[in-house]
Short mmCIF file of the C-alpha atoms (twelve columns), coordinates in Angstrom:
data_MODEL
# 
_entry.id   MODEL 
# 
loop_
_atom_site.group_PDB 
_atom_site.id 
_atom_site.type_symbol 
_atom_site.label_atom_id 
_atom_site.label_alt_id 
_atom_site.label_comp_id 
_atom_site.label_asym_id 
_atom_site.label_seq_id 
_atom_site.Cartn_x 
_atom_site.Cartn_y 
_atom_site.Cartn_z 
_atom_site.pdbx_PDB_model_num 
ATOM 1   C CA . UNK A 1   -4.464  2.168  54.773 1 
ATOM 2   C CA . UNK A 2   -4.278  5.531  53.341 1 
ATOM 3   C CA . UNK A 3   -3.439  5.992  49.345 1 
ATOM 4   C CA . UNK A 4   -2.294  8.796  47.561 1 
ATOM 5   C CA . UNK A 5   -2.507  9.103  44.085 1 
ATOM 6   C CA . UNK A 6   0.058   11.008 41.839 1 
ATOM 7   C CA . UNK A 7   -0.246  12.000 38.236 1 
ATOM 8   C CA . UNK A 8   3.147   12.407 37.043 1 
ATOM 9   C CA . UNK A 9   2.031   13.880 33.819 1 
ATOM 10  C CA . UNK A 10  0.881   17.245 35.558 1 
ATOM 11  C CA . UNK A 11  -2.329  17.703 34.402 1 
ATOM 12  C CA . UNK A 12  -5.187  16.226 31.889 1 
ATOM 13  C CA . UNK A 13  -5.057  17.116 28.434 1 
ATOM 14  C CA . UNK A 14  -6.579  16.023 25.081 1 
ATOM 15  C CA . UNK A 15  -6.058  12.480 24.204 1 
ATOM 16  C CA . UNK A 16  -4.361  11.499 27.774 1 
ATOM 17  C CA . UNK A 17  -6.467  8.299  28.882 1 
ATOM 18  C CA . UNK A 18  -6.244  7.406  32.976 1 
ATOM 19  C CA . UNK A 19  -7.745  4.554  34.589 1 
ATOM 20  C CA . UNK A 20  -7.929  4.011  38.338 1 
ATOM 21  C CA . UNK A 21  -9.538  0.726  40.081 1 
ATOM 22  C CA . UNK A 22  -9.878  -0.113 43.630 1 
ATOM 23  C CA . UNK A 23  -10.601 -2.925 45.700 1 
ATOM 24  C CA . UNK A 24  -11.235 -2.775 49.596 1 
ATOM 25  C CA . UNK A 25  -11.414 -6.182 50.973 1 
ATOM 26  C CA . UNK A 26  -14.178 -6.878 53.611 1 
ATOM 27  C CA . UNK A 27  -13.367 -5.716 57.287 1 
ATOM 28  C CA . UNK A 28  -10.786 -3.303 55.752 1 
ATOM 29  C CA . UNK A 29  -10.750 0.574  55.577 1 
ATOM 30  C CA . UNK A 30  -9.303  2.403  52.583 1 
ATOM 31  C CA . UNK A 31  -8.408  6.457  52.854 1 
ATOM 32  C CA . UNK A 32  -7.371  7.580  49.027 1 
ATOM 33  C CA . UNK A 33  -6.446  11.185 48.373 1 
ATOM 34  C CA . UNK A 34  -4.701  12.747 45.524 1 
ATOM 35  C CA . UNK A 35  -1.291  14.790 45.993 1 
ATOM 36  C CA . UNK A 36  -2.552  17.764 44.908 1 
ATOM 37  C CA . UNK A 37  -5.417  19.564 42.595 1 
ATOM 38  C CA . UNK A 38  -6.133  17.376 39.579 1 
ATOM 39  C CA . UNK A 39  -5.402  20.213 36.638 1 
ATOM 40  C CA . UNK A 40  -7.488  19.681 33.113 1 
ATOM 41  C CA . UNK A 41  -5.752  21.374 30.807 1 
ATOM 42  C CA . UNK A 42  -6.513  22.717 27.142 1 
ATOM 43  C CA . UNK A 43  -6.904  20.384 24.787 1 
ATOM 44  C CA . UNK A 44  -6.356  20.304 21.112 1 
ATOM 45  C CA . UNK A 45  -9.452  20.319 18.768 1 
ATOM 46  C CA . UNK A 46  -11.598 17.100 18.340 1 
ATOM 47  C CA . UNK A 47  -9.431  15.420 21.688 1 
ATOM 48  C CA . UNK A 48  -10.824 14.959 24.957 1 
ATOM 49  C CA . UNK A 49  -9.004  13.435 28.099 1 
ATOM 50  C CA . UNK A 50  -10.605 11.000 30.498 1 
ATOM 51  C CA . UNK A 51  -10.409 9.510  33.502 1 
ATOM 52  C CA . UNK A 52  -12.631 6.537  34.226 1 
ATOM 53  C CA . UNK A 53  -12.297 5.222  38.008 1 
ATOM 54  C CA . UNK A 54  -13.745 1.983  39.615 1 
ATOM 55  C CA . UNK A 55  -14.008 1.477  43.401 1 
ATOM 56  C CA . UNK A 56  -15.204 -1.770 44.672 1 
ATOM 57  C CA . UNK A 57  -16.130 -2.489 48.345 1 
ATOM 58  C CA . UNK A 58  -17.111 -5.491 50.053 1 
ATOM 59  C CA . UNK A 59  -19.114 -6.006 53.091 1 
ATOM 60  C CA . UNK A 60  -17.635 -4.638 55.780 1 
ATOM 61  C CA . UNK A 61  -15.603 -2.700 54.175 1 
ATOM 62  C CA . UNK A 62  -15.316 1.123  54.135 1 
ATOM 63  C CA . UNK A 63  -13.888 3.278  51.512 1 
ATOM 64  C CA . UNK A 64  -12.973 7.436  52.097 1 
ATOM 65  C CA . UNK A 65  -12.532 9.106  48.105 1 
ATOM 66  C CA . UNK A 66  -11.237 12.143 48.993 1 
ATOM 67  C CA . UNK A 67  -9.282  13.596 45.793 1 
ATOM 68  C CA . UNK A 68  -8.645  17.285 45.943 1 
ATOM 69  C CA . UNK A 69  -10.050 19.387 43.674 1 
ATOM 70  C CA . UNK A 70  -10.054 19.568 39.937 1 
ATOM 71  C CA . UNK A 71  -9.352  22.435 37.849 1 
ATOM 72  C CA . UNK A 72  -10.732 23.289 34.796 1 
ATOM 73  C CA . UNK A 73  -8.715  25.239 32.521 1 
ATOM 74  C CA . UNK A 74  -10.040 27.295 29.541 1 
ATOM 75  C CA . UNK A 75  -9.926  25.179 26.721 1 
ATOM 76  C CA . UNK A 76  -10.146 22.033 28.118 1 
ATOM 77  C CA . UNK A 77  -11.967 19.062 27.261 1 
ATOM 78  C CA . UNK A 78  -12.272 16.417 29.806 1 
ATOM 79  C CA . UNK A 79  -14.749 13.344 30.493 1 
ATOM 80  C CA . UNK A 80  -14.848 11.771 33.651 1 
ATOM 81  C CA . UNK A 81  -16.263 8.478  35.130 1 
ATOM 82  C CA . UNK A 82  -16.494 7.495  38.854 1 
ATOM 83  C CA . UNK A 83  -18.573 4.266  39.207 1 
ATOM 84  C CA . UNK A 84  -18.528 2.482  43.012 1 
ATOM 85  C CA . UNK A 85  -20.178 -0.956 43.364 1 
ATOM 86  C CA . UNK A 86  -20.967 -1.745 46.998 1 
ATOM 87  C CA . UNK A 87  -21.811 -4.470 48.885 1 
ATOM 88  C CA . UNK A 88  -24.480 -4.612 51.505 1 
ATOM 89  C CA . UNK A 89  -23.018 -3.698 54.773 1 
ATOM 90  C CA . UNK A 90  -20.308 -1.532 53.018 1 
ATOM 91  C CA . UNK A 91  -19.521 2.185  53.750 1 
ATOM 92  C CA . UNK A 92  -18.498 5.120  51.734 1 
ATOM 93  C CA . UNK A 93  -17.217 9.012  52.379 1 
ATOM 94  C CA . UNK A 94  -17.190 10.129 48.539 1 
ATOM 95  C CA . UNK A 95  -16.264 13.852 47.680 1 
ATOM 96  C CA . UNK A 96  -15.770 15.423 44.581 1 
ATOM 97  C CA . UNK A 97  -14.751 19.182 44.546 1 
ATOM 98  C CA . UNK A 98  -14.471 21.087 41.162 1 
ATOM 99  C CA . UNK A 99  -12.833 24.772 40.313 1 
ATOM 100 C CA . UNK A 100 -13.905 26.378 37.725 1 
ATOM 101 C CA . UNK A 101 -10.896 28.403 36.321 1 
ATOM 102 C CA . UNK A 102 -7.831  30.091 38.133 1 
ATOM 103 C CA . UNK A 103 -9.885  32.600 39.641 1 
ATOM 104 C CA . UNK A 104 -6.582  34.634 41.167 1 
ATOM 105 C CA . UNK A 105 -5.632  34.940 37.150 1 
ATOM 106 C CA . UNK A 106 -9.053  36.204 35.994 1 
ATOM 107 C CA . UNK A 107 -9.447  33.129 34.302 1 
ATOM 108 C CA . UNK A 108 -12.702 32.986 31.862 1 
ATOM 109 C CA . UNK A 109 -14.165 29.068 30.824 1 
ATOM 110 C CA . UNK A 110 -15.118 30.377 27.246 1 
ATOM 111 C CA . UNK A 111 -14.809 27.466 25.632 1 
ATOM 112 C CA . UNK A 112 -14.818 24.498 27.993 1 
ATOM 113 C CA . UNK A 113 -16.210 20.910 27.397 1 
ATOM 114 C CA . UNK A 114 -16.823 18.947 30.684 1 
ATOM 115 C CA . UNK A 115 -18.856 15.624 30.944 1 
ATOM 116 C CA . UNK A 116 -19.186 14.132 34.543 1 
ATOM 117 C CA . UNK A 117 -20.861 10.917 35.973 1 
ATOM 118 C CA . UNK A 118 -21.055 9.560  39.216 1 
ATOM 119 C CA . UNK A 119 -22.791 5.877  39.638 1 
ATOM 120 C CA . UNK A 120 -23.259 4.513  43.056 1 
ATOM 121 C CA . UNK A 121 -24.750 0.611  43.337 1 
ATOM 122 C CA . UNK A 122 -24.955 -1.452 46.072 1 
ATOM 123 C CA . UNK A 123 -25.878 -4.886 45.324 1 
ATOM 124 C CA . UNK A 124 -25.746 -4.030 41.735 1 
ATOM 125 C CA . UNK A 125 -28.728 -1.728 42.225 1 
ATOM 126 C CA . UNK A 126 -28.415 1.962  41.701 1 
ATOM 127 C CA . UNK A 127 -28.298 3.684  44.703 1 
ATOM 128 C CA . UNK A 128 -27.131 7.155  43.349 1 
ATOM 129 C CA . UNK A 129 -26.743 8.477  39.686 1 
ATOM 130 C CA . UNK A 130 -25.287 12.061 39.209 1 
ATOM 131 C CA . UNK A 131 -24.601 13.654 35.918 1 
ATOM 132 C CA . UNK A 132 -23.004 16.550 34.675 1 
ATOM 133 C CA . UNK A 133 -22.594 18.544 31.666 1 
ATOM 134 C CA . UNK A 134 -21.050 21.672 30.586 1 
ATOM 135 C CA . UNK A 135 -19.565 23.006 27.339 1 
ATOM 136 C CA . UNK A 136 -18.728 26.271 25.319 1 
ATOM 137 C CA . UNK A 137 -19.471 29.521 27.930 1 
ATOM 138 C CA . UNK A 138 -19.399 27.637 31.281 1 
ATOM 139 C CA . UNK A 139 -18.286 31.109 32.794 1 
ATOM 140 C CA . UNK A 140 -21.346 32.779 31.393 1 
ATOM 141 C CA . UNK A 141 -23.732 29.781 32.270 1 
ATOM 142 C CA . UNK A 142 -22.859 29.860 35.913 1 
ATOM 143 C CA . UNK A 143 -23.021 33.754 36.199 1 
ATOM 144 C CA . UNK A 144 -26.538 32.831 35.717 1 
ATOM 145 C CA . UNK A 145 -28.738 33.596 38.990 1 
ATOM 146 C CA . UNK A 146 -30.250 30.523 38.943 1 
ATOM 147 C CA . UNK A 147 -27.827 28.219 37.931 1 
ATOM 148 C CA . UNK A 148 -24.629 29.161 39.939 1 
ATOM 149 C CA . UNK A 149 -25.147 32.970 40.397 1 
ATOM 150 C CA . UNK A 150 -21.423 33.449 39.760 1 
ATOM 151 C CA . UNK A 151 -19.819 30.748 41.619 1 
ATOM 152 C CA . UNK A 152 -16.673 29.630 40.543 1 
ATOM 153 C CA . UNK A 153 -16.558 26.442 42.824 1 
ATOM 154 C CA . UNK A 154 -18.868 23.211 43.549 1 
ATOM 155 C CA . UNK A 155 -18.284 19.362 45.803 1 
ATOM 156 C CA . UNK A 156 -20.477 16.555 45.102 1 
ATOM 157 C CA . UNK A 157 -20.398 14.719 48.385 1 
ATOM 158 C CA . UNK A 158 -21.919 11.430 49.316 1 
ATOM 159 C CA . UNK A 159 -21.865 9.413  52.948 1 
ATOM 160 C CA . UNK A 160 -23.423 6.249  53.109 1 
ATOM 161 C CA . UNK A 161 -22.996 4.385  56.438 1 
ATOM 162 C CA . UNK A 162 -25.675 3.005  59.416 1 
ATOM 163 C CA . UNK A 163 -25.361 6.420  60.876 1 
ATOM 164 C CA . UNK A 164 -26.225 8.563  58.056 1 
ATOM 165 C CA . UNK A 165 -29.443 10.390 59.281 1 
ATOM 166 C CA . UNK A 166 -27.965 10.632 62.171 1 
ATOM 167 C CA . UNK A 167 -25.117 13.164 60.898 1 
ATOM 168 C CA . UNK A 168 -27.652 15.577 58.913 1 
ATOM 169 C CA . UNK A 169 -28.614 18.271 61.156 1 
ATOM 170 C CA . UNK A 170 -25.462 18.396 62.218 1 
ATOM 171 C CA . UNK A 171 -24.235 18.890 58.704 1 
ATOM 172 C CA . UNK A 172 -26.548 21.264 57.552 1 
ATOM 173 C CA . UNK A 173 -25.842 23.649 60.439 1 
ATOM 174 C CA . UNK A 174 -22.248 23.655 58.841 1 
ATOM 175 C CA . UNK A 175 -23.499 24.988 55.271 1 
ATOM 176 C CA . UNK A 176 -23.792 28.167 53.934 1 
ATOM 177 C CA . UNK A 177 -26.745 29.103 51.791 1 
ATOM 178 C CA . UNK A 178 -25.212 28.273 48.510 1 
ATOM 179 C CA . UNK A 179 -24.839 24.450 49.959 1 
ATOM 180 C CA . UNK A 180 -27.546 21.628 50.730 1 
ATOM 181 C CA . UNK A 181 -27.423 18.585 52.492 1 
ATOM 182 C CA . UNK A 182 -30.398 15.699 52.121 1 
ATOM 183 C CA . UNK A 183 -30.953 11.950 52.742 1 
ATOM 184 C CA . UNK A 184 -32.234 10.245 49.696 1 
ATOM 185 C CA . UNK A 185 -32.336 6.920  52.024 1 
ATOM 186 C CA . UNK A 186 -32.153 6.512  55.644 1 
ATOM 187 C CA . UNK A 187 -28.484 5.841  55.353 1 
ATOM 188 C CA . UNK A 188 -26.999 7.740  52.256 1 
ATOM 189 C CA . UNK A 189 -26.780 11.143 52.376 1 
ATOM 190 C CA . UNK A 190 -26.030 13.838 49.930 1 
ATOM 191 C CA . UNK A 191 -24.682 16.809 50.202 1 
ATOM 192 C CA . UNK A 192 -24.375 20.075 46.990 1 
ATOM 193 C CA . UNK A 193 -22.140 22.705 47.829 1 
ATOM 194 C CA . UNK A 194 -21.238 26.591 45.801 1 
ATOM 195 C CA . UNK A 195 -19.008 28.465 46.346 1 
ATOM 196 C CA . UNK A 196 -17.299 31.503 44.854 1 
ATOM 197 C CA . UNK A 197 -13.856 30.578 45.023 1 
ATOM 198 C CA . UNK A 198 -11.238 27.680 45.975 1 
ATOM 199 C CA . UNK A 199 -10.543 29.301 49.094 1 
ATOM 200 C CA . UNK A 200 -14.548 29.554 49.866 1 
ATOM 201 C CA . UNK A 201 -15.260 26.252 48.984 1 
ATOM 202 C CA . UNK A 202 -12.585 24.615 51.288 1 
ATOM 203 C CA . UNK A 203 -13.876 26.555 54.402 1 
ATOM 204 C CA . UNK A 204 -17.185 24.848 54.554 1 
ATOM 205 C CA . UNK A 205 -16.112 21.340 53.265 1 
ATOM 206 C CA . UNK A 206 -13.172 20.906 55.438 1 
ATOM 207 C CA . UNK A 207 -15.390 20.828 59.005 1 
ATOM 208 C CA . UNK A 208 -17.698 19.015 56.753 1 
ATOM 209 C CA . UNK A 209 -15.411 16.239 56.331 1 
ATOM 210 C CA . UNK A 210 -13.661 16.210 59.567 1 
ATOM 211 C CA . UNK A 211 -17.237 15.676 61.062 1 
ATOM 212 C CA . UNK A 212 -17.814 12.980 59.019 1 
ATOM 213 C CA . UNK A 213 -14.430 11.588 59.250 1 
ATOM 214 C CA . UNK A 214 -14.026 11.075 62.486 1 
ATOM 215 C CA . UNK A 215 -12.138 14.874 62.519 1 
ATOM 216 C CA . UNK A 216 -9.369  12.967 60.185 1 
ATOM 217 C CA . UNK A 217 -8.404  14.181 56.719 1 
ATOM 218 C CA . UNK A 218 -5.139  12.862 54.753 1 
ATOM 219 C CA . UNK A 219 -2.200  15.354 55.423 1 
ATOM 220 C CA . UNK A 220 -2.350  16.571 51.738 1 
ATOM 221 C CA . UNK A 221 -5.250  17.934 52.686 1 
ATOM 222 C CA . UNK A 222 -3.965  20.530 55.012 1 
ATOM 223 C CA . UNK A 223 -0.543  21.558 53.663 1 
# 
């Protein structure tokens, strides 16, 4: 089954509250994609907008979270939780791809609050913990050679399936040198990518999904 999720608001602001759960019976597989880039827009002083998303997979079982990307707009204040519980025997594609400001505007993130957690267990134990934190000059803080060295882009991907190790040369001939792929187990792999644009970012993730997809990817995707 493939899902696509649609904000009908437009974009994140201060104060807006969304909540996403997901259950993937055993034996099943679930693609979910959003419609288009997820926008977080400026907020008003002392808000913050979140989005808090549960995906739970039994055995068997196989879940794809491929949301585009998000935007960050100057000004905005936005906390975000993924957490995925998995049973043993239960695969995953995660990605999570991040912008940060219109760069064909000139956009500058001078004032920018963004707090960002990813929890992976599987059989209630952790199996991957990623956390993320940026506020006031993000633009300036990136520019920074040894943080970002001006990128404007970043994906957080994770594959966890039998066949993991098997996929990582294979992936790592794909990335640039701004990207990284590793396993942390013999079947969960993790993959950090830069990039210094949109446009940059999506021309070394797309062949990275579509190789670990099975060369599949929802249609929003590619319009």
């Amino acid at each position: 089954m493939d899902v696509v999720l649609l904000n009908t608001a437009g974009g994140v602001t201060g104060g807006d509250c969304f909540s996403i759960t997901l259950n993937v019976a055993a034996g099943t597989t679930l693609t979910c994609t959003t419609q288009a880039f997820e926008r977080a827009y400026r907020a008003q002083p002392g808000e913050t907008g979140t989005i808090d998303t549960q995906l739970n997979i039994e055995a068997g079982a196989r879940i794809h979270w491929l949301p585009q990307e998000t935007i960050l707009f100057e000004g905005s204040a936005l906390r975000r939780r993924l957490r995925i519980d998995m049973a043993h025997g239960a695969s995953l594609l995660m990605v999570e791809p991040l912008i940060f400001g219109r760069a064909a505007m000139g956009e500058v993130l001078g004032d920018v609050s963004f707090n960002d957690r990813i929890e992976i267990y599987r059989d209630q134990k952790p199996l991957y913990l990623d956390a993320l934190n940026l506020s006031g000059d993000v633009t300036a803080h990136l520019n920074a050679p040894f943080v970002g060295d001006g990128a404007g882009a970043m994906a957080s991907l994770v594959y966890v399936a039998a066949d993991a190790e098997a996929h990582l040369d294979a992936i790592r001939a794909l990335l640039p040198e701004t990207a990284g792929a590793s396993l942390i187990r013999d079947d969960v792999l993790v993959l950090r990518l830069l990039a210094k644009d949109s446009f940059a970012l999506r021309q070394t993730l797309i062949p990275v999904l579509h190789h670990l997809n099975n060369d599949t990817l929802p249609r929003c995707w590619m319009i």
